[in-house]
Residue frames relative to the residue before (quaternion, step in Angstrom):
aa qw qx qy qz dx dy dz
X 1.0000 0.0000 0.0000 0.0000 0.00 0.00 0.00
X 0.1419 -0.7503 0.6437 0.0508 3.81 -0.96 0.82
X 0.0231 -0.6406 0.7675 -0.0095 3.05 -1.48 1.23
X 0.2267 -0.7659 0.5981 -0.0664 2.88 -1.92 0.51
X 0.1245 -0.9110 0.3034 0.2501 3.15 -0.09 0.88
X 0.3724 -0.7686 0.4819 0.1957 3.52 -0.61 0.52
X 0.3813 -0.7553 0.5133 0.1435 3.64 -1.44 0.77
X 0.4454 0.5471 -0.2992 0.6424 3.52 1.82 0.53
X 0.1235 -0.5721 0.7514 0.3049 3.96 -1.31 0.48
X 0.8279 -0.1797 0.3120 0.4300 2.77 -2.18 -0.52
X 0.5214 0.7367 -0.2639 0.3402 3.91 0.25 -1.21
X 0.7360 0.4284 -0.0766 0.5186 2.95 0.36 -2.49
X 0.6407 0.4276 -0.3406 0.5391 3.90 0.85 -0.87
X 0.3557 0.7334 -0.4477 0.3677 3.65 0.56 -0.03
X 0.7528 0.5310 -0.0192 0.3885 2.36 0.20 -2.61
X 0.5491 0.5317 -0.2552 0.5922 3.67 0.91 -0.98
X 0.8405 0.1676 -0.2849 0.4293 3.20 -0.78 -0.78
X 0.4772 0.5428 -0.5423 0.4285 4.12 0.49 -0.05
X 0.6975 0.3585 -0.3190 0.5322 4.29 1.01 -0.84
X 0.4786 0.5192 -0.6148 0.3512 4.05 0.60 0.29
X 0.6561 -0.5412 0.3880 0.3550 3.53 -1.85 1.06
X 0.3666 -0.6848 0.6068 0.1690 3.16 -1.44 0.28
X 0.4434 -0.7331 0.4051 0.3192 3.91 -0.82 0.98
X 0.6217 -0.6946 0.3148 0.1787 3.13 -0.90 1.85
X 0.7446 0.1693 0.0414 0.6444 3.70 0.82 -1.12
X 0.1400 -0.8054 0.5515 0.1659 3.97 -0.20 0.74
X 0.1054 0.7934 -0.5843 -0.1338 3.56 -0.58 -0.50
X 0.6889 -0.4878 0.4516 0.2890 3.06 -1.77 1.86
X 0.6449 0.5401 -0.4204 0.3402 3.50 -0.39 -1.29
X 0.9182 0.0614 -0.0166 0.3909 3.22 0.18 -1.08
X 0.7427 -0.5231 0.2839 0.3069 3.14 0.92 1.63
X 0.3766 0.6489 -0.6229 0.2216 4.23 0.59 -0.15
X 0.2695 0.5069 -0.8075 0.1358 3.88 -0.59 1.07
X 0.3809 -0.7077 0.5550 0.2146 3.64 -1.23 0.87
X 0.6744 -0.4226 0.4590 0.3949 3.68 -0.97 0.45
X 0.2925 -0.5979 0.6905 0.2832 3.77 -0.93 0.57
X 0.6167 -0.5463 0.3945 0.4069 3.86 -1.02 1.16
X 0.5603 0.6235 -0.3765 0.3944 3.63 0.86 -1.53
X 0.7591 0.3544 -0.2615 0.4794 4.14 0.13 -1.52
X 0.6693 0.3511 -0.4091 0.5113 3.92 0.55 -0.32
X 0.4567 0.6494 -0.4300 0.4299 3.32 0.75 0.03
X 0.7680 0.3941 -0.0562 0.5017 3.19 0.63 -2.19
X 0.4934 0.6608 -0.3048 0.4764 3.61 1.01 -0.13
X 0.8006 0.4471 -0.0593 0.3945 2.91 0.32 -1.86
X 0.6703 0.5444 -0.1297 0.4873 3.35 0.92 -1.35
X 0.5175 0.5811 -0.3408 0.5277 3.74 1.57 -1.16
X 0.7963 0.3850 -0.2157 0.4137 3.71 0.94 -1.35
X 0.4072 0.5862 -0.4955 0.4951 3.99 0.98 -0.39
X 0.8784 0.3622 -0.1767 0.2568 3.51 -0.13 -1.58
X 0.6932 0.3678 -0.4070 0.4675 3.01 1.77 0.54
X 0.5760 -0.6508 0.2752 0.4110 2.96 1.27 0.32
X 0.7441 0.5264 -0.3606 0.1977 3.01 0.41 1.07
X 0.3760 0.5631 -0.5101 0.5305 2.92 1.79 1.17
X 0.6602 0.4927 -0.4373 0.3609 3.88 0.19 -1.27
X 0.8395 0.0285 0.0067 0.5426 4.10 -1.08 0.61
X 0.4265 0.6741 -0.4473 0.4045 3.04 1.13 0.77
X 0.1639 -0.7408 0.5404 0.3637 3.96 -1.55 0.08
X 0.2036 -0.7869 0.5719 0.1107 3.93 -0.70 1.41
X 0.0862 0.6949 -0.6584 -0.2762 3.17 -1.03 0.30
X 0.3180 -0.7291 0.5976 0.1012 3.61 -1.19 0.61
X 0.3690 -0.8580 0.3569 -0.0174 2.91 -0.14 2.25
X 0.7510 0.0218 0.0139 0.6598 4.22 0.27 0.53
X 0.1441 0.9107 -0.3825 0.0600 3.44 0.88 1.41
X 0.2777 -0.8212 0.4622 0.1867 3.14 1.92 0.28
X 0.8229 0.1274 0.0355 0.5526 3.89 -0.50 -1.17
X 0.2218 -0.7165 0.5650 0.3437 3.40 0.72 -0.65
X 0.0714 0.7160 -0.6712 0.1782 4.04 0.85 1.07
X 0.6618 0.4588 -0.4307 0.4075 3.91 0.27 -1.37
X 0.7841 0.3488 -0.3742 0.3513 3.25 0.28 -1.44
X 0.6934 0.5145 -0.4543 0.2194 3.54 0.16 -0.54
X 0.5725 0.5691 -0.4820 0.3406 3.29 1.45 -0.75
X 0.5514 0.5738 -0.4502 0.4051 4.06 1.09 -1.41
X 0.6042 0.5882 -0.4395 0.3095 3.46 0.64 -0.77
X 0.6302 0.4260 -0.2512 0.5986 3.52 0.78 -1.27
X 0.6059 0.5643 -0.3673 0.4237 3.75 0.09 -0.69
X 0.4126 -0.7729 0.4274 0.2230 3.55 1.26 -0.74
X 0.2076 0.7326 -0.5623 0.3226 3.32 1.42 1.41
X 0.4837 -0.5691 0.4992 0.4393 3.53 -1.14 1.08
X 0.8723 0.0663 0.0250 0.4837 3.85 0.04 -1.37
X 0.0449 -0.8488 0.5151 0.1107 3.25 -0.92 0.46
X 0.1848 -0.7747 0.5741 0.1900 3.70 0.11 1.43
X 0.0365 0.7916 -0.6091 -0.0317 3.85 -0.86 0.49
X 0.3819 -0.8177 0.3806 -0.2015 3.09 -0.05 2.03
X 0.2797 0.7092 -0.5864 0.2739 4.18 -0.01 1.52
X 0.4620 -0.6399 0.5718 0.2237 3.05 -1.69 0.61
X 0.7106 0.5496 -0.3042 0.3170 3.56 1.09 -0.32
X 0.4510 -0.8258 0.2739 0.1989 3.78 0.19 0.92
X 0.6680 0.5670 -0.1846 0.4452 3.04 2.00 -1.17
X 0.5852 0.5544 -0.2824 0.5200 3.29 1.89 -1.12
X 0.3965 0.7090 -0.3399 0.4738 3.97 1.44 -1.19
X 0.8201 0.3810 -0.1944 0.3802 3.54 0.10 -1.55
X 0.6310 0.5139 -0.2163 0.5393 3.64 1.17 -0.85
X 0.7083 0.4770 -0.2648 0.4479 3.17 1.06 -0.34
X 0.5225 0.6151 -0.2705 0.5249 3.55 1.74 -1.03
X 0.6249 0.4324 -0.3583 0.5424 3.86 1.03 -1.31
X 0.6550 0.5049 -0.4156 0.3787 3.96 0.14 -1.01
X 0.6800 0.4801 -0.3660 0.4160 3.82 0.97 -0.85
X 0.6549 0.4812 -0.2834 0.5091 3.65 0.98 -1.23
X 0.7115 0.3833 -0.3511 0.4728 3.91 0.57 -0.21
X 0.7669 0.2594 -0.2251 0.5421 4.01 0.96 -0.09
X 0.5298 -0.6435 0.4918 0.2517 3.56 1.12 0.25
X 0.3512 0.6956 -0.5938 0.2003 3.90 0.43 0.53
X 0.3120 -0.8225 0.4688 0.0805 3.78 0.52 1.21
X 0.7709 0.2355 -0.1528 0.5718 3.66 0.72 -1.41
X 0.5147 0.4913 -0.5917 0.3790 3.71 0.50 0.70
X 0.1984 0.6349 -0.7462 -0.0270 3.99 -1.38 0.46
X 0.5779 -0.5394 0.5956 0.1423 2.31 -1.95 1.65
X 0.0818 0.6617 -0.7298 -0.1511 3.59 -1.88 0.43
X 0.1457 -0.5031 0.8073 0.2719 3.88 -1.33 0.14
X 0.3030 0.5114 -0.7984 0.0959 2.56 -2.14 0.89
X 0.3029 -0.6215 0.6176 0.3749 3.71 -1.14 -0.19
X 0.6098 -0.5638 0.4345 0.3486 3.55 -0.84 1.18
X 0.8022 0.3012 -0.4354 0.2759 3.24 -0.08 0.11
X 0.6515 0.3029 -0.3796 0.5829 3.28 1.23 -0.01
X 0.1296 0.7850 -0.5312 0.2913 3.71 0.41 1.25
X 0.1746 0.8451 -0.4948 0.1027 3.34 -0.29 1.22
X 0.4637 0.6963 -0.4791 0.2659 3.64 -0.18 1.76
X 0.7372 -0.5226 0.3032 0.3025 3.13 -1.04 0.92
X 0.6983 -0.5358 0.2684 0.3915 3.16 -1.33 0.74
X 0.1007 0.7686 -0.6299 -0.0477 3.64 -1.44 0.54
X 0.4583 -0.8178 0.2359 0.2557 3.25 -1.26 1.15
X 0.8611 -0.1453 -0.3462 0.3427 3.55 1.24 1.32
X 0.3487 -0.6686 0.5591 0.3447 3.58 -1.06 0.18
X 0.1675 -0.6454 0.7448 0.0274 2.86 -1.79 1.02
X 0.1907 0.8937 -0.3674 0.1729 3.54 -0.39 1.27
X 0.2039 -0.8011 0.5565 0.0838 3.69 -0.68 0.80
X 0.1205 -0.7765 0.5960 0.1652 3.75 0.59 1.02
X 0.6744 -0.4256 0.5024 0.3341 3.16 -1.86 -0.59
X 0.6046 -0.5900 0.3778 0.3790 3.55 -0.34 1.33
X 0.3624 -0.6629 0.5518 0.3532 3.59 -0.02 -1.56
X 0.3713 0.8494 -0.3301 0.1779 3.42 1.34 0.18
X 0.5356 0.5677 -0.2624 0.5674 3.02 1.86 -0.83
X 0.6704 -0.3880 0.4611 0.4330 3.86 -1.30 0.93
X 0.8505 0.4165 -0.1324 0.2927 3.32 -0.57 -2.08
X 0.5979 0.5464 -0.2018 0.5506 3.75 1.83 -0.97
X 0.2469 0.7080 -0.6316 0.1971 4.17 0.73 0.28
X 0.8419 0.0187 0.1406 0.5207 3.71 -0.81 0.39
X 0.2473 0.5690 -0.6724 0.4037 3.58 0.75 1.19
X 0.5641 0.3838 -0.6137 0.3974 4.29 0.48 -0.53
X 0.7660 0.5110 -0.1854 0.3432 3.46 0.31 -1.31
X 0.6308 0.2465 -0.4923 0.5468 3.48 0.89 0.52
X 0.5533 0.3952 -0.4863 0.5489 4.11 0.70 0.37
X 0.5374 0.4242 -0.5997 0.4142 3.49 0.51 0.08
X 0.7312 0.4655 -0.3072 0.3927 4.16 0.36 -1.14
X 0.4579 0.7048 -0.3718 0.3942 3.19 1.11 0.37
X 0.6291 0.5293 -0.0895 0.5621 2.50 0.71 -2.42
X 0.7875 0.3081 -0.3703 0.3845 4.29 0.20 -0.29
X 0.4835 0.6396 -0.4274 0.4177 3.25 1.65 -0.39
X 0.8678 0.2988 -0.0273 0.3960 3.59 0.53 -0.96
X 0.7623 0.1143 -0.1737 0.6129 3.82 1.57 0.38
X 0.4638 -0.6686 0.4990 0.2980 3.39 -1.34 0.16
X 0.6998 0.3764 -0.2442 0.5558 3.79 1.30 -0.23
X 0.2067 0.7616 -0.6100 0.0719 3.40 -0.62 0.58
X 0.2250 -0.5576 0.7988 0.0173 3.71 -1.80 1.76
X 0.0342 0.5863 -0.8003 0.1211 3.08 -1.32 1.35
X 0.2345 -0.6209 0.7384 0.1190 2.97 -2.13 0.07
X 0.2647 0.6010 -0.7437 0.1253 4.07 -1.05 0.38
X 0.7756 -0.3653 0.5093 0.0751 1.62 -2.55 0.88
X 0.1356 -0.8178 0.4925 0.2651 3.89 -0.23 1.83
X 0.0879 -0.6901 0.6924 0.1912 3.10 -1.86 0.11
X 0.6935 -0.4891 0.1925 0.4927 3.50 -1.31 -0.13
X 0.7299 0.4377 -0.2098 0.4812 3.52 1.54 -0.97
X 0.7222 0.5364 -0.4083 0.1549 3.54 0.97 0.13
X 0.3469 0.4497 -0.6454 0.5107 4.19 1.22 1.33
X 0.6482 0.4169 -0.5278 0.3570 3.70 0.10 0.70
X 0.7705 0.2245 -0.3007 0.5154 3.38 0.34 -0.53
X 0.5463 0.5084 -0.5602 0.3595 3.63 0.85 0.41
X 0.6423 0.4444 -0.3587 0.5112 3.25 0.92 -1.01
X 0.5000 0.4522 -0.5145 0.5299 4.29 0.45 -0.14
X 0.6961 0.3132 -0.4314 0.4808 3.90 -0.70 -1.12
X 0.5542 0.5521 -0.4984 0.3737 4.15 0.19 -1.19
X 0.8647 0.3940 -0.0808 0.3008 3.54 0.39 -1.53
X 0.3974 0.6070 -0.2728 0.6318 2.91 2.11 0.02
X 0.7562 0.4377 -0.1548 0.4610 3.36 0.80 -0.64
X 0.4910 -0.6426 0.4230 0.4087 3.53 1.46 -0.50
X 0.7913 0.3221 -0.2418 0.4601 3.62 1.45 0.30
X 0.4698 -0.7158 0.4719 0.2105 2.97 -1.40 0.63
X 0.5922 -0.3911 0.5594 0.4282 3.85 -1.72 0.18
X 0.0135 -0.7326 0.6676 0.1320 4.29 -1.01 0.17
X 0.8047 0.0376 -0.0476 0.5905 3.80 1.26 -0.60
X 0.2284 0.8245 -0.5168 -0.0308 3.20 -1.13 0.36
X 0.2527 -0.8450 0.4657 -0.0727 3.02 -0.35 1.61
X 0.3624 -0.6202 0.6625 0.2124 4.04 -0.74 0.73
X 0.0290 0.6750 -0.7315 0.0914 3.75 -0.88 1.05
X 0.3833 -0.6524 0.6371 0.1469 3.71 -1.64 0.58
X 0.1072 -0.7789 0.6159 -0.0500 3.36 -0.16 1.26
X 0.1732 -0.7551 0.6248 0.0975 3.37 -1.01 1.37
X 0.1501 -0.7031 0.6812 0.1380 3.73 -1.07 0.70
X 0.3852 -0.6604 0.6077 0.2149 3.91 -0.83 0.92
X 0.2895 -0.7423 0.3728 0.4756 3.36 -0.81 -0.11
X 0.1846 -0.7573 0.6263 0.0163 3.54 -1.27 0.68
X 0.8077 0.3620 -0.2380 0.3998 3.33 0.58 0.18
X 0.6420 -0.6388 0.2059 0.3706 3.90 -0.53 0.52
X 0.4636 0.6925 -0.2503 0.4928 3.25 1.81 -1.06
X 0.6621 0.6289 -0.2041 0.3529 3.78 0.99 -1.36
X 0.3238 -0.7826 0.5315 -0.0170 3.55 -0.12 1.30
X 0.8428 -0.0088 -0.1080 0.5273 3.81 0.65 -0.78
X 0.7206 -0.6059 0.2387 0.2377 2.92 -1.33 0.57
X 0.5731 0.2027 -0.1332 0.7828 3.78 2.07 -0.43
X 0.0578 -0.6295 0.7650 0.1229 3.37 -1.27 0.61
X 0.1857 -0.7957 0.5729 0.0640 3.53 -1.38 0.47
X 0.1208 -0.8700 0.4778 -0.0109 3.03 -0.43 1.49
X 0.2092 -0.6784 0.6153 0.3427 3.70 -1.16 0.68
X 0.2050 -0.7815 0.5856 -0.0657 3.11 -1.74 1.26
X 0.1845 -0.8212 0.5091 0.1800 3.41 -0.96 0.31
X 0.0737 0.8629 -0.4874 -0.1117 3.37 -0.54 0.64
X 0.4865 -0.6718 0.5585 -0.0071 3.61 -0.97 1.67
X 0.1622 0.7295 -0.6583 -0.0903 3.17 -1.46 0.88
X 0.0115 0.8656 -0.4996 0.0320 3.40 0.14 1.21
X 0.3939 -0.6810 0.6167 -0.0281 3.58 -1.52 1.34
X 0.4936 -0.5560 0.6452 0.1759 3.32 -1.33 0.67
X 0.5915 -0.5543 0.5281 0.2529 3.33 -1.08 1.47
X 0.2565 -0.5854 0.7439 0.1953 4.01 -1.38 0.40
């Protein structure tokens, strides 16, 4: 296990991740609400202090803005694969790396399911909710991913009444278990036309689940 110590608290990493870019053109279809700085924070910070961001490899599964990855970056992740299906967000993200020098960040497109990379030792990830018709259980196929390819995974979804059962099934399907789980309020501004108020408030659930030893 690798720690590191940092010259920033939690807070100060806040403060950071509130100045990371912000995705230029969203689109409904595919669910682009960005992390509120605060939850990648609380995410991110949940994973440092166990040691598994610092000298760590993350990959950061639907990285849209690439907020997750940059925070692992600061956190001191050796590599950070940051992984999207959207090409236009991909590019905006490629210019943000060449203008600030993130060195251990690489971009991939792929659609998660046809994702094909070698093991790494975690994902930090905010899938798409499922809210969209065509998106049912899109969190829950990036979750089988996210076990296919690491032993530490921070997610976030959208809670319902059934969904600590079939997380805690796929986990155990997978040889792992749930270690925290924590009910966070996830605001979504509005950003789309469909969107009537100006904060929506979601109940969320965020999961940190670990591969059995």
């Amino acid at each position: 296990m690798v720690f590191l110590v940092l010259k920033i608290d939690k807070k100060a990493f806040e403060i950071m991740m509130e100045k990371t870019p912000r995705i230029r053109n969203p689109k409904r279809r595919l669910e682009q609400y960005e992390t509120p700085p605060s939850i990648a924070a609380h995410i991110l910070w949940n994973a440092f202090m166990r040691g598994d961001i610092g000298g760590r490899d993350v990959a950061d599964l639907g990285c849209g803005s690439l907020r997750l990855s940059i925070g692992a970056h600061i956190l001191g992740a050796k590599r950070i694969v940051a992984v999207d299906i959207d090409d236009e967000v991909l590019v905006q993200d490629e210019e943000f790396l060449e203008e600030n020098r993130y060195e251990r960040i690489i971009l991939i497109e792929s659609d998660i399911s046809d994702l094909a990379m070698g093991k790494t030792d975690t994902v930090v990830m905010n899938p798409p909710f499922g809210v969209v018709k065509n998106n049912r259980g899109i969190d829950l196929v990036f979750l089988r991913k996210a076990l296919e390819i690491a032993d530490n995974i921070y997610t976030i979804h959208k809670y319902n009444k059934g969904l600590d059962k079939l997380v805690r099934e796929i986990a155990e399907s997978f040889n792992a278990i749930i270690v925290w789980r924590e009910i966070i309020d996830f605001p979504i501004p509005m950003t789309f036309i469909t969107h009537r108020r100006k904060i929506y408030r979601i109940k969320t659930v965020f999961y940190i689940i670990k591969r059995k030893i």
